[in-house]
N, C-alpha and C positions, 0 to 999 in steps of 0.2 A: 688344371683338372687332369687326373691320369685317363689314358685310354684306356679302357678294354680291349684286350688281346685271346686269341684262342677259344672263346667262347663256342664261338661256332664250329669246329672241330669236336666240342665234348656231346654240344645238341645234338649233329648227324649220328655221330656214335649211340646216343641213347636211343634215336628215334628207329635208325636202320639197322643196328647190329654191325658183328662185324665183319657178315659176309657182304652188307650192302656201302662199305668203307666208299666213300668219297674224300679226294684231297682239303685241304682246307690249307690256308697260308695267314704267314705270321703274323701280317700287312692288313690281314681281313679284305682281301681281294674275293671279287665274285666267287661264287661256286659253279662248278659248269652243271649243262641245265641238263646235260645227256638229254634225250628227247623233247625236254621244258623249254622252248626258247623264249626267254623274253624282250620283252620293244627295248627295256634298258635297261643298263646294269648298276645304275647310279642316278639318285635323284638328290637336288642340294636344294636348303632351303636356308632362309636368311634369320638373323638372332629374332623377329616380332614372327610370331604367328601366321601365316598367310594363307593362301589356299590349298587345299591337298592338290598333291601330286598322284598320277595313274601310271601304272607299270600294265600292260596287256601280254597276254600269251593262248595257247592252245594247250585244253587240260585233255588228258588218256582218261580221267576220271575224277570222280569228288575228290576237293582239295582243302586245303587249309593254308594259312598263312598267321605268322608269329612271329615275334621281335626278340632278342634278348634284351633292349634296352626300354625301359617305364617310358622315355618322355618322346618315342617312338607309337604313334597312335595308326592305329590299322581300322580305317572304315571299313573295308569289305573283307573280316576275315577268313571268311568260309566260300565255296563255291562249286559248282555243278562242270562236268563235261564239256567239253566245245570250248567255243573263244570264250575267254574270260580276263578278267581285269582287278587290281588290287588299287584301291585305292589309301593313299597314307597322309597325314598331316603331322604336325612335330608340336607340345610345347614352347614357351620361350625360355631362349637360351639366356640367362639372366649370369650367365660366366661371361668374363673374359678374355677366353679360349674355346676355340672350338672343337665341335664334338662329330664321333660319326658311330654309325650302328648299322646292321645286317639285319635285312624281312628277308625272312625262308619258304618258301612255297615247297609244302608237297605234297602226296597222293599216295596219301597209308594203304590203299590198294595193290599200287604199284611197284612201290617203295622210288619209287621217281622225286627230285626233288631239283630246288634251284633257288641262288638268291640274287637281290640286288641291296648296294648299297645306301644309306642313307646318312649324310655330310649336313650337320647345323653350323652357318659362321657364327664368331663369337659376338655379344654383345660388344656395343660400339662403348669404346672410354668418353665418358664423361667427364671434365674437369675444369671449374668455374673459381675463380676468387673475385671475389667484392672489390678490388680496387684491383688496376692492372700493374702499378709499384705499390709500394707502402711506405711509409716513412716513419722514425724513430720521432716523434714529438717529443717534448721537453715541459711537464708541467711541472713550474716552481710550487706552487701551491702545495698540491697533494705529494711534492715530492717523489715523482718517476720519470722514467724517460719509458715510454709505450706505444703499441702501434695494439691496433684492432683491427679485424677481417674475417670474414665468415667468405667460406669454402665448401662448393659443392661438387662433390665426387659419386660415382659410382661403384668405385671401388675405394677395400678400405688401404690405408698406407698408415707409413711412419716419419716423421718428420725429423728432417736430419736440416742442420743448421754448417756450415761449412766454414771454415777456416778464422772461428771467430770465440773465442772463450768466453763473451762476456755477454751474450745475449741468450736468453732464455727465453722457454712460453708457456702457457699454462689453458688451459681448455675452461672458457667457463662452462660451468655445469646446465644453467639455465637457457643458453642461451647458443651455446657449440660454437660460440667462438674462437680464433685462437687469439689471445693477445700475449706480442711482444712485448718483452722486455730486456731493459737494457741496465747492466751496472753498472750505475753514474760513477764508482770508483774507478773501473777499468776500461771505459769507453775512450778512445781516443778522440783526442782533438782534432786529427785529421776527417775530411768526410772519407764514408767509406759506403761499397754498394756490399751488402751482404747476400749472399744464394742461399736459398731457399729449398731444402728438395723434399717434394711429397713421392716417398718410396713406397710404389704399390706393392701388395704382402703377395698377389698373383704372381704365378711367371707368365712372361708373356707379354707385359704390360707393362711400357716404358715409363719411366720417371718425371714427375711435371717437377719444373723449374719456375723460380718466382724470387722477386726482387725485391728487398729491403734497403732502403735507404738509410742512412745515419748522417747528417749533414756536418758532424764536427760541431765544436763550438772554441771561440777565442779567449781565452782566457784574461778577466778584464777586475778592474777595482778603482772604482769611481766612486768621489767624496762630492755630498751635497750640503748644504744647508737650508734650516726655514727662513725665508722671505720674512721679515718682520714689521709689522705696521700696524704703531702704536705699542699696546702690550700685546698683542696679537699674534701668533705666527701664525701663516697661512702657507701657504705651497711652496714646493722643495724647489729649488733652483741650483743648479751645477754650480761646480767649487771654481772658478778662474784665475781668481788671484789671489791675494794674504785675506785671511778671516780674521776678522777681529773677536777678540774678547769681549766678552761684557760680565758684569756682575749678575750671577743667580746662584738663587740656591744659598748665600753665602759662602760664594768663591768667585773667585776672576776665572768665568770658564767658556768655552764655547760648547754649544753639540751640532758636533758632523754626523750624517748619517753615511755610512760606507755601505756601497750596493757593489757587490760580487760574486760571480758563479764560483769563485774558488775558495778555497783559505789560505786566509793572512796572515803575516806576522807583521810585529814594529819591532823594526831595527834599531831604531833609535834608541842611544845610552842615555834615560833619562836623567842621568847624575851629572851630566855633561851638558845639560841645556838647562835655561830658568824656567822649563816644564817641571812641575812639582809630580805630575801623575796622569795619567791616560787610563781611564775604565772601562772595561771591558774587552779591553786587548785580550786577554787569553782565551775572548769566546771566539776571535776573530780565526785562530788557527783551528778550532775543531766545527767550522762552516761545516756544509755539504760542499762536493763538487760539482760542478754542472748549473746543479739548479741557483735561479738567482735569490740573495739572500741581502734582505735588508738589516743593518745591525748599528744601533744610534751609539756612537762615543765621545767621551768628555773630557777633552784634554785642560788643565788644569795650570795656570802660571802659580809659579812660589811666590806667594804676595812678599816672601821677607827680598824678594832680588829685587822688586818693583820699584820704582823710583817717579820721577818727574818726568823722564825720556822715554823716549821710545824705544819698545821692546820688539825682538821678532824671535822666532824660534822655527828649526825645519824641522816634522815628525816622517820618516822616511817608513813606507811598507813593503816588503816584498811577497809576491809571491809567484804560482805555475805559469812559467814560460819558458818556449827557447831559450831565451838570453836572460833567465833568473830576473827578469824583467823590476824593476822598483817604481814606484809611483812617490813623487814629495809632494809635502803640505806645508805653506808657511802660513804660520799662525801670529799676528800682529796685536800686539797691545800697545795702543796711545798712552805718551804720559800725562801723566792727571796735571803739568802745567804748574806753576809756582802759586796761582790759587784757585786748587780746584777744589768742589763740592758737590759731592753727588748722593743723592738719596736713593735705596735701593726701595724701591716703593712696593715689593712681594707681600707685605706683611698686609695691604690693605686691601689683598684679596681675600681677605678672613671675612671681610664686610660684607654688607649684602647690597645691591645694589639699588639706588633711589625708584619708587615707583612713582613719580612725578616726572621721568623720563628724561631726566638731566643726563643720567649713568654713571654718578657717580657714586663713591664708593662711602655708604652711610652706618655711624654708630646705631643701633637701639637708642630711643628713651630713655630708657632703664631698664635697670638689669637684677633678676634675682638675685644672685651670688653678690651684686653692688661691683662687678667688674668691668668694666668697658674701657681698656685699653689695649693697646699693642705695640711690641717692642721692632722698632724700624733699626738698620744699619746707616751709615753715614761715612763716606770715605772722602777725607779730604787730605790737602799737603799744609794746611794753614793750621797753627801750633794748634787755637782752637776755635770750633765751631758755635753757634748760637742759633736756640732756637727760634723762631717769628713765627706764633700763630695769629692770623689776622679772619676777622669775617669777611667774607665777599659778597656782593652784590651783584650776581652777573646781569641783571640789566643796566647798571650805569656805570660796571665794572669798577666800582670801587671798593676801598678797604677801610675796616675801621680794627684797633685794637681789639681784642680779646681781654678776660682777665682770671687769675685765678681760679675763681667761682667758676669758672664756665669750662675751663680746660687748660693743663697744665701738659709739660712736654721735657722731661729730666734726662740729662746723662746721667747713665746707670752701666756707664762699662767701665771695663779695669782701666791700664795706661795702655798707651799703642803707640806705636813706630811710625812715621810718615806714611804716608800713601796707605794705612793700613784703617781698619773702619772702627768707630765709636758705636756702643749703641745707647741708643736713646727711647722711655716709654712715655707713649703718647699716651692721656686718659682725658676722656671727657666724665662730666660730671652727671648723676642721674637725676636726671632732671623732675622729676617727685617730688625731690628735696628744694625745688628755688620756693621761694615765696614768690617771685616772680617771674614766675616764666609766661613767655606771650604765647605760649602755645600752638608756635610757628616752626616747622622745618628750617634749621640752620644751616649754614654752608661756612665751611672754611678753606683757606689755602698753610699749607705750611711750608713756611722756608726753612735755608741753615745757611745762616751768614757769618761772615770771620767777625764778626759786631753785634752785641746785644740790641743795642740800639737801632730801632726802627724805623728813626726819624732819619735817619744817613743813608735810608733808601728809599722811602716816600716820601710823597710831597702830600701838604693837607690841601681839599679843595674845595676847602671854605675856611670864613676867617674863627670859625667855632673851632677846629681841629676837630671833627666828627667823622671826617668820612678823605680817604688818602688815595692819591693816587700812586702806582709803581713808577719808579724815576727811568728817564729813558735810560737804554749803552750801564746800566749801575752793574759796577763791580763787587766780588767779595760777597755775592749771594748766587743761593744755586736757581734752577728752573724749580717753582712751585710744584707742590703735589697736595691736589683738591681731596677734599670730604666731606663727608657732614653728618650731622644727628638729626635724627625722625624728630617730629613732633610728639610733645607730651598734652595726652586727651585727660582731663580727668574725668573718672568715671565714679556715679553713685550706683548705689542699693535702696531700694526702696523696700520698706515692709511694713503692711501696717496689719493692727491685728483684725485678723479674719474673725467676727464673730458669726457668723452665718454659714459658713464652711460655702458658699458659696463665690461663684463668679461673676461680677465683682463682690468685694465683701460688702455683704449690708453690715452697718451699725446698727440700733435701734435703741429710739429713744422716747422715753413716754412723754405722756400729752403734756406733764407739768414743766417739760424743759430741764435744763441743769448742764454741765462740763462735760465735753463729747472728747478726749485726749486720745489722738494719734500717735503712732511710737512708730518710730524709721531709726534707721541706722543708713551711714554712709562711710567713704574710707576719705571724704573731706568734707569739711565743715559748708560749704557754699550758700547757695542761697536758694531758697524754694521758690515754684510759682503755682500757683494755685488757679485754676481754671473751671467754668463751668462749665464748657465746651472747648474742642480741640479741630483740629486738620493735622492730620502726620503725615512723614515721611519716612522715607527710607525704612522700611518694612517695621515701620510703625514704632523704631528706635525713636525718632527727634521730634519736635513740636515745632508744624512748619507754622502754623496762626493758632488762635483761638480767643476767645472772650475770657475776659480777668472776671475773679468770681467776687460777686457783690450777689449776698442771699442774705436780706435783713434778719428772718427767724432764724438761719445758722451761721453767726457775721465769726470771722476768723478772728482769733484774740492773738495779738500779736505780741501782745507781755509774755503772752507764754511758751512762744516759739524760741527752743534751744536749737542750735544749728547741730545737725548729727544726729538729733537725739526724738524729741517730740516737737509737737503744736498740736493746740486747741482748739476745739469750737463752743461757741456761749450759744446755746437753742434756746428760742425764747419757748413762751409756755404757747400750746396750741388750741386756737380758740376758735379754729373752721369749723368742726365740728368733723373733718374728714382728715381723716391719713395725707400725712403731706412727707415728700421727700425732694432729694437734690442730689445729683451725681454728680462727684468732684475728681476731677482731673488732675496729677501731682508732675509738675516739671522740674528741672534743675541748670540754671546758667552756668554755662559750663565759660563764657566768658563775651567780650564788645565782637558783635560780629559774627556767633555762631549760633548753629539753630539751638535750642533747650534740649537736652534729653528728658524722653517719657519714659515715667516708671508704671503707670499703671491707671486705675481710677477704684474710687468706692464709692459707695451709696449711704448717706447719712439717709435715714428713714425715723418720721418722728408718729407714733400713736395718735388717735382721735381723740378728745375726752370722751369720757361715758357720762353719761345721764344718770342724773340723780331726782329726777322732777316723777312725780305719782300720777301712775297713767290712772 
């Protein structure tokens, strides 16, 4: 804040004229009091508010008292003869420099006059930060490197960052924070302490200093894989030593996940190694830096270099270090051995899995379109393969033949090279179609052996040959891969004609009797049952008991029951003299063993005769 100067040299002039000139200096030092003397020529108060200060003197006559400065306040500015006294108090000095100002006492009678002055110190600096260092955090996530802090000052400044190009800040708006940041491109690996300076816009008012940290970070590229158990993979385990291959997807491949703050490249000349191809390499050079990046890739064996032996292959990466730093991988493929057989079993994750809680992997029944197969791969070194599907029984773990009818299993690939894969499609049959179906959940196992013949790897274990066991240590078959088909329910429709429009339908039949015909339809011919009472179940789908219906005046005529189609009732002629009915209940065997499905009930209702006799 600038001072004011010479003020009090222009007042004296206006007040006294210029025969009553008094000096005045450049400093704003007192005025002499000529006659006026006063107790002080200086009173100092502090930047808050406090108590007034008192100046006393001896007046010649009535006086007055005045400031050139507003935040300069005069309690007692007027005054009478004799001893008197000026009382002064200051606003607050809310600057960061301090200020001074001249009270004038004089005595327009006279023309006498005199000052003293009046010194405010400056408000005291203020200056608080939220943390006493900070530090450059590193979140891979959201992708920044950032530091947050909120700053409390009383004065305002500018924030200068020192010796460092790659760190910026920004003010949030809601909130007046500052938050750093850092360009994960430019930041160095080395740690580094960054200065901070908060440049106050006063003069006067020294510059606050503050400390950012940046810790560095090491530039690193580390290869994992999934843990595998069963078809499963579960959690990533570090790479230690050779990865093996395996078949997915229809390729001999593996997937490494590469975890790195930097970007990659692959060195490796794939033309030069029995790697066919590596995916997603070229995402690995346009990573971020700094932040950590996970990125899955699929190095790939030329099945045509594959053989019976063992393969290895090293995929070499380089990236940011010191010493241009590289990381190897060796990637191992077993040989498939002079009789090897392996079934790629992906395809029977199409299926859905048993809800009798086996888990395994089950066809439909049937199928609209009449489709129910799927085409599996099969890699062996033996000229050729053969399919074995067998039933299983997993509680006495035994096997019986399969046949045609039930499920067949074709190669349907072109020609192929050793070690390279056949395919073959599995179908089961829709079961709709058996005439005999037992209406049971099936289970199968399927092999691929270098032999058709299924007796040169089971033993039968009875002397019927019905039911086989697998032979111990047996060669020239691969490990089983289980399945199976849902059971086939069949289900009817029942309708019979509503003449009543009511619920249940009544029939109605008069007193003379005569042919009461029923008409249903179904989508299989089966067998009816006929009830004149029921107990159901399962939300009143199946028929858990009931009474078989025997009603002499409505007896069921069973010459004229077409399966699908109708059956009839013979009512005899009614001779009570009252309305008589019977509510019939309609089920269906659905087979030895299971409960009947209900379709429904109706009311055969038969008229009274009328009288014909002369009242």
């Amino acid at each position: 804040m600038k001072q004011i100067k010479n003020l009090v040299c222009s007042l004296l002039l206006s007040v006294c004229g210029a025969t009553m000139f008094t000096a005045c200096s450049e400093d704003n030092e007192a005025i002499d009091a000529k006659d006026l003397e006063l107790s002080k020529s200086e009173l100092v108060f502090l930047a808050e508010p406090g108590e007034a200060q008192t100046v006393t003197f001896t007046a010649n006559a009535d006086w007055k008292a005045t400031s050139e400065q507003g935040w300069i306040l005069i309690d007692t500015p007027v005054g009478k003869k004799g001893e008197s006294s000026v009382s002064v108090s200051v606003k607050q000095n809310l600057e960061k420099v301090s200020r001074q100002g001249n009270v004038i006492i004089t005595e327009p009678s006279t023309g006498k006059m005199a000052s003293f002055k009046v010194i405010q110190e400056a408000e005291g600096v203020d200056f608080a930060v939220s943390k006493e260092v900070g530090e450059l955090a590193i979140d891979s996530e959201n992708k920044v490197i950032s530091d947050r802090i909120s700053v409390v000052a009383n004065f305002d400044y500018d924030i200068q960052i020192k010796d460092v190009d790659w760190v910026t800040y920004s003010i949030d708006e809601v909130t007046k924070d500052i938050i750093f940041y850092a360009d994960n491109e430019k930041a160095t690996t080395e740690a580094k302490d960054i200065i901070v300076n908060f440049v106050p816009e006063e003069e006067n008012v020294e510059t606050q200093s503050w400390t950012l940290k940046w810790g560095g970070f090491t530039p690193t590229v580390e290869f994992y894989r999934y843990k595998v158990e069963g078809d499963v993979q579960s959690e990533l385990i570090p790479v230690t030593d050779a990865v093996e291959l395996i078949r997915s997807e229809g390729k001999t491949q593996v997937s490494l996940v590469v975890k790195s703050n930097v970007p990659w490249t692959l060195l490796t000349e794939l033309d030069n190694t029995i790697i066919g191809e590596v995916s997603n390499v070229e995402q690995g050079e346009n990573l971020d830096r700094i932040f950590t990046n996970s990125l899955t890739i699929f190095p790939v064996f030329d099945e045509q270099k594959l053989d019976s032996e063992d393969k290895s292959a090293t995929l070499s990466f380089g990236y940011e270090n010191a010493d241009k730093k590289t990381v190897d991988i060796t990637l191992l493929k077993k040989g498939v051995g002079d009789n090897y057989i392996e079934i790629d079993n992906k395809a029977f994750n199409k299926l859905t899995a048993d809800l009798t809680g086996t888990g395994w992997k089950m066809f439909p029944a049937t199928a609209e379109d009449g489709s129910l197969s799927i085409e599996i791969e099969v890699r062996a070194t033996t000229p050729e393969v053969y399919p074995i599907v067998m039933y299983y029984n997993s509680v006495n773990e035994t096997y019986a033949p399969t046949t045609p009818m039930v499920i067949t299993c074709k190669d349907v690939s072109a020609t192929r090279a050793i070690a390279q894969t056949k395919t073959f499609r599995l179908e089961v049959k829709d079961r709709s179609k058996s005439m005999n179906d037992d209406g049971e959940a099936r289970y199968f196992k399927l092999f691929m052996a270098e032999n058709a013949d299924f007796t040169k790897f089971f033993d039968p274990t009875d002397e019927n040959w019905t039911a086989f066991k697998l032979k111990a240590n047996v060669m020239g078959i691969c490990e089983s891969i289980p399945f199976g088909q849902a059971a086939y329910v069949k289900e009817y429709t029942f309708e019979s004609e509503d003449v009543s429009k009511v619920t249940p339908p009544v029939h109605k039949i008069g007193a003379d009797g005569g042919v009461l015909t029923i008409n249903y339809s179904s989508d299989e011919p089966g067998y009816l049952s006929i009830y004149s009472n029921v107990n159901l179940i399962d939300n009143d789908k199946y028929i858990e008991s009931g009474e078989l219906y025997e009603v002499p005046w409505a007896s069921l005529d069973f010459d004229s029951y077409k399966p699908g189609k109708e059956f009839s009732f013979k009512i005899e002629k009614n001779e009570t003299g009252s309305e008589r009915s019977v509510k019939v209940y309609i089920g269906a065997w659905l087979g030895e063993g299971k409960p009947e499905q209900y379709f429904g009930a109706f009311e055969i209702r038969q008229a009274a005769a009328t009288s014909t006799s002369e009242q």
